[in-house]
Each structure stands twice: as structure tokens, then as C-alpha cells.
C-alpha positions in Angstrom: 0.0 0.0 0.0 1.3 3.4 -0.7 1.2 6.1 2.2 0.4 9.6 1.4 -0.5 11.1 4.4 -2.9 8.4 5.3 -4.4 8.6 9.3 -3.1 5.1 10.9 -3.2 3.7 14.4 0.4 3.1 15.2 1.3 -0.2 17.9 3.2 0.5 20.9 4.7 -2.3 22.3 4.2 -3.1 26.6 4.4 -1.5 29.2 2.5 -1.7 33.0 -0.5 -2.8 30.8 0.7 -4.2 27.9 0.6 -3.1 24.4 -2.0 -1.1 23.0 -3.3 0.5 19.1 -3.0 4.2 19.6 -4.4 6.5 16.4 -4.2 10.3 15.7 -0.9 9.3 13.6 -0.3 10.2 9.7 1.9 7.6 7.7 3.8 8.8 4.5 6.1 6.6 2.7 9.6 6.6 3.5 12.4 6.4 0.5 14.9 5.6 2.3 13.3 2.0 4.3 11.2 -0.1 1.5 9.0 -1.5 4.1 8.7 1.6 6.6 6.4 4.7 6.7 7.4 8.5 8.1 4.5 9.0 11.4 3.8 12.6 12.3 1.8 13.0 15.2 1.6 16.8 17.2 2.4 15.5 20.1 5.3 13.1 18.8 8.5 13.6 17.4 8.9 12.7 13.4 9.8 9.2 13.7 10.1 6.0 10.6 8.2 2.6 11.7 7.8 -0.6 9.5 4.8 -1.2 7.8 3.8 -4.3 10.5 3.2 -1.2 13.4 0.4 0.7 11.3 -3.0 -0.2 10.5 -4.9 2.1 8.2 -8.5 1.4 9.6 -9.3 0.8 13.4 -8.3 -1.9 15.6 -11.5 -4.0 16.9 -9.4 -4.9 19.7 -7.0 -2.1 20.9 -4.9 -4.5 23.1 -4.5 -7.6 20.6 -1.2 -6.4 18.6 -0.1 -7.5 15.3 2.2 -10.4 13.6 5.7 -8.9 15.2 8.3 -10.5 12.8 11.0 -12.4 13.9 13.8 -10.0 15.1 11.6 -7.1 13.8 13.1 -3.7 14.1 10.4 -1.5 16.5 12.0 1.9 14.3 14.2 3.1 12.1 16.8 6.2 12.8 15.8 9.3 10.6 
């Protein structure tokens, strides 16, 4: 799928109460990282996530997480 400033729900992996599906997020594709998208959020830094942290429509369940590849990367510098 091709990003261009598409609202997402971005996964954030555990903490106290486990993961969660948090939205408010804008995905853009990244040239840099095939499989990665630039997130812009206002209360966020700029960051660049793989594609298997975003979900373009809302999560039924905002506590069930994703596939997480094997030795996935969480985020990409820059």
C-alpha cells in the first residue's frame, strides 16, 4: 500500500499494561526503508516505523497487537 499522508493507528509495544493500538498518527512513505512509513503526530517527534506497526482502519481490539516478525526492528533512525 502506498502512504500519502494516510491517518493510521500506530502499535506500541508493553508497558505496565501491555501493548496497545494508539491512532491520531499520519503515515507517508519513507524512500529511504522499502517496508517503513514516516508518522507525524503533534504531540510526537517525526519518527520511521515498519509497515507491521500501522494499520490504516481501526483496531477492533486495541490490546491484541499485530504479527511482530521475527527480530523485527520497532524503528528506524531518521
Amino acid at each position: 500500500m502506498s502512504y500519502a499522508r494516510t491517518k493510521v493507528w500506530v502499535w506500541f509495544k508493553g508497558g505496565l499494561d501491555g501493548g496497545e493500538w494508539r491512532g491520531g498518527f499520519y503515515a507517508t512513505d519513507n524512500v529511504e526503508h522499502e517496508e517503513a512509513v514516516t508518522l507525524q503526530h503533534g504531540d510526537f517527534k517525526d519518527c520511521v516505523v515498519p509497515t507491521w506497526r500501522i494499520s490504516d482502519k481501526e483496531p477492533t481490539d486495541l490490546k491484541k497487537g499485530p504479527a511482530i516478525p521475527k527480530d523485527a526492528n520497532w524503528k528506524f533512525s531518521g
